[in-house]
Steps between C-alpha positions, in 0.01 A plus 500: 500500500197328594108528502349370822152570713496855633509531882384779746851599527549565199203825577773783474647391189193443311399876642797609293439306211176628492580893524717426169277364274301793403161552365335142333598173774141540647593158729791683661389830662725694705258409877688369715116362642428322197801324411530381831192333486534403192856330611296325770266348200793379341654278750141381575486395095849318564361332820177388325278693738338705221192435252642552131268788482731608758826388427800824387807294453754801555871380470875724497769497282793467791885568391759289702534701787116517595389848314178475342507701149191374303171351558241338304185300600199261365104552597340170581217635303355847458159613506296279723513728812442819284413523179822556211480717258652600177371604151477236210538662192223439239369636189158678397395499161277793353382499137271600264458447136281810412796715637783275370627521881704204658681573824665266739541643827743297772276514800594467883280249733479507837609101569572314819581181263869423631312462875669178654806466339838500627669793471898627410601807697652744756851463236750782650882463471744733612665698212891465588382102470361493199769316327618109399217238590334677793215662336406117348529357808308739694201455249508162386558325800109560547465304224755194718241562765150432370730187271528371840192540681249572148185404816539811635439707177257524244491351164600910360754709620506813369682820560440852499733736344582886574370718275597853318541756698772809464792589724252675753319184518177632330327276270318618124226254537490595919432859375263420247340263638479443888574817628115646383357201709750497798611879536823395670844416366655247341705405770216552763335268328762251440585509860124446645505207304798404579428475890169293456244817450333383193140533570539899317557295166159332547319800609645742230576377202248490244391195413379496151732442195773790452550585118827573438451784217415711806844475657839750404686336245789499783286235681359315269867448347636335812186246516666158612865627475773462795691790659855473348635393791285158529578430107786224626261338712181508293797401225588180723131394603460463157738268436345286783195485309335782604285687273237793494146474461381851501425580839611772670583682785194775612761761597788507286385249228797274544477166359373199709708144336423184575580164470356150567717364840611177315579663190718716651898432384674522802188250671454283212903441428546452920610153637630349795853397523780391778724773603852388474805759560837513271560738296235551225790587214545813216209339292249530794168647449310762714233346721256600705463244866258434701587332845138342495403641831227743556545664872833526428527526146819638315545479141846641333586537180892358382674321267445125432539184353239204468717168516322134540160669644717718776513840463875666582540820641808631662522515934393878546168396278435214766574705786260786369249203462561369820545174354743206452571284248244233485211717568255547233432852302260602306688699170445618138708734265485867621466577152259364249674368210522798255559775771864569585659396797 
C-alpha cells in the first residue's frame, strides 16, 4: 500500500469513495464538480502554485495493483478566505445569595478562533480494507508530510471529528439545535457545506451565546463526543498528542482536537535516514516512510530495522518508494511507544 498525491485520474474512484461514506465527511461530497476542482487545487498545492490560504493537500491510499481505496488530506490553513466556525464551549455562572441559588450553565459561543490553522481531514477508507497497518498509514502519513515540509503548515493542526448521529444519519443536537435556525436537514446541511456553500451559516445562525439548558438532553449528551465509528481514530490522534479544548462542531457538536505541529509524535520523533535494502529481520519494527519528495510524494508503511544510521526495509518497500538503497527517507515508528503494533 501506499499514500501518494491524488491525481485527476484518480476522479472516478474518489466519486465512489465518496458515495460510501455517508452522512458527516463534509470535505468529500458526492459532486463530481467539486471534487474535480478541488483535485485540480491539489496538484496546484503539490506544484507550489497555491497561497497556503489555498493549499488542500488531497492524497490516496493505492493497493499494489493501482486501486485507490482510501483518502485523506491536510488544509494549508482554514479560515482566511471564509470565515470558520465552530462552538467553544464555556460556562455562565448565575447566583444569588438571598435565594441560596448557584447554577453553572455550559454555554455555546459562536468562535472563529481556530481561523488560520492547518487543518486534518477528508479521512475515508474503504471498509473491506480496514485491517493490519492501513488505517495508520492512511492517517498518519499526514503527520510524515507536514514533518517534512512543517513551511507549508501552521504552527496548529487540528482536526475535526464526526459527530453523533443515529443509523438514519440524524443528529440530537442537529434537531435541537440547528434545524429551528436552518429548516433543512441534517444532511442538506452537511452537504451545502460540504461543496463550499457556507455563507447560510453566517446569515442564519444566531449569533449570541447558546445556553445549553435549553437543548434535549439527547443533544446536550453528545456535546464534544465522536460517532462510534471515528472512536479508533479520535483514539489514535490522541496518542499523537492531540487533545480537546472544548470547541465544537456547529452542526453535530463533534469535537475539534488539536495539537501544536512540532509537538506532534509522529513529527517530533521523525528523522532522516539512508535507505538501504536487505532484509529488515523478525525483530523489525513498523515504520512509516517518507520518500522526501513532494510532487511525487509516496510514503508506505513496512517493517524495519535502523542499523548504523540506515534504515532497512525489504525490496517491495523500496520499490513502493520508488527508491534505492542509498537514497535518503524520512521515517519514525508507525506506532507511538505504548500503542500496539
Amino acid at each position: 500500500m501506499i499514500v501518494r498525491p491524488v491525481r485527476s485520474s484518480d476522479l472516478p474512484a474518489l466519486i465512489e469513495l465518496a458515495r460510501s461514506t455517508g452522512t458527516g465527511l463534509t470535505t468529500l461530497p458526492a459532486n463530481e464538480g467539486r471534487l474535480g476542482h478541488r483535485v485540480g487545487w491539489a496538484e496546484k498545492s503539490f506544484r507550489g502554485e497555491a497561497e497556503r490560504a489555498d493549499t488542500d493537500y488531497l492524497f490516496v491510499l493505492e493497493n499494489d495493483e493501482g486501486l485507490v481505496v482510501g483518502i485523506c488530506a491536510i488544509a494549508g490553513a482554514v479560515g482566511l478566505r471564509e470565515p470558520w466556525y465552530n462552538y467553544r464551549v464555556g460556562l455562565t455562572v448565575s447566583a444569588s445569595q438571598e435565594l441560596k441559588i448557584y447554577r453553572e450553565i455550559p454555554t455555546l459561543f459562536l468562535a472563529n478562533d481556530l481561523t488560520g490553522n492547518s487543518e486534518l481531514c477528508s479521512l475515508f477508507l474503504r471498509g473491506d480494507y480496514r485491517s493490519g497497518l492501513n488505517g495508520r498509514l492512511l492517517s498518519k502519513a499526514r503527520m510524515l508530510f507536514i514533518a517534512e515540509f512543517p513551511e507549508l503548515f501552521g504552527n496548529k493542526i487540528i482536526a475535526e471529528m464526526r459527530g453523533m448521529s443515529d443509523e438514519n444519519g440524524r443528529s440530537p443536537f442537529w434537531e435541537s439545535l440547528g434545524r429551528h435556525f436552518f429548516k433543512m436537514e441534517f444532511s442538506q446541511a452537511d452537504y451545502l457545506t460540504g461543496v463550499g456553500n457556507k455563507s447560510f451559516i453566517a446569515e442564519l445562525m444566531p449569533k449570541f451565546p447558546l445556553y445549553t439548558c435549553f437543548l434535549s438532553e439527547a443533544a446536550r449528551n453528545i456535546i464534544g463526543r465522536v460517532h462510534p465509528d471515528t472512536e479508533p481514530a479520535l483514539a489514535m490522534l490522541k496518542r499523537e498528542g492531540f487533545s480537546y479544548q472544548g470547541y465544537v462542531d456547529i452542526f453535530d457538536a463533534g469535537p475539534a482536537i488539536e495539537c501544536e505541529t512540532s509537538k506532534i509524535r509522529a513529527v517530533r520523533e521523525s528523522q532522516t535516514l539512508v535507505l538501504a535494502v536487505g532484509t529488515p529481520g523478525d525483530d523489525a519494527t513498523p515504520y512509516l516512510i517518507h520518500n522526501r519528495k513532494r510532487e511525487d510524494c509516496r510514503i508506505t508503511a513496512a517493517p524495519a530495522r535502523l542499523a548504523a544510521g540506515t534504515l532497512v526495509v525489504d525490496p517491495q518497500t523500496a520499490k513502493r518508494l520508488r527508491l534505492g538503497a542509498g537514497d535518503s527517507v524520512r521515517a519514525v515508528t508507525l506506532s507511538a511507544s505504548r500503542e500496539a503494533n
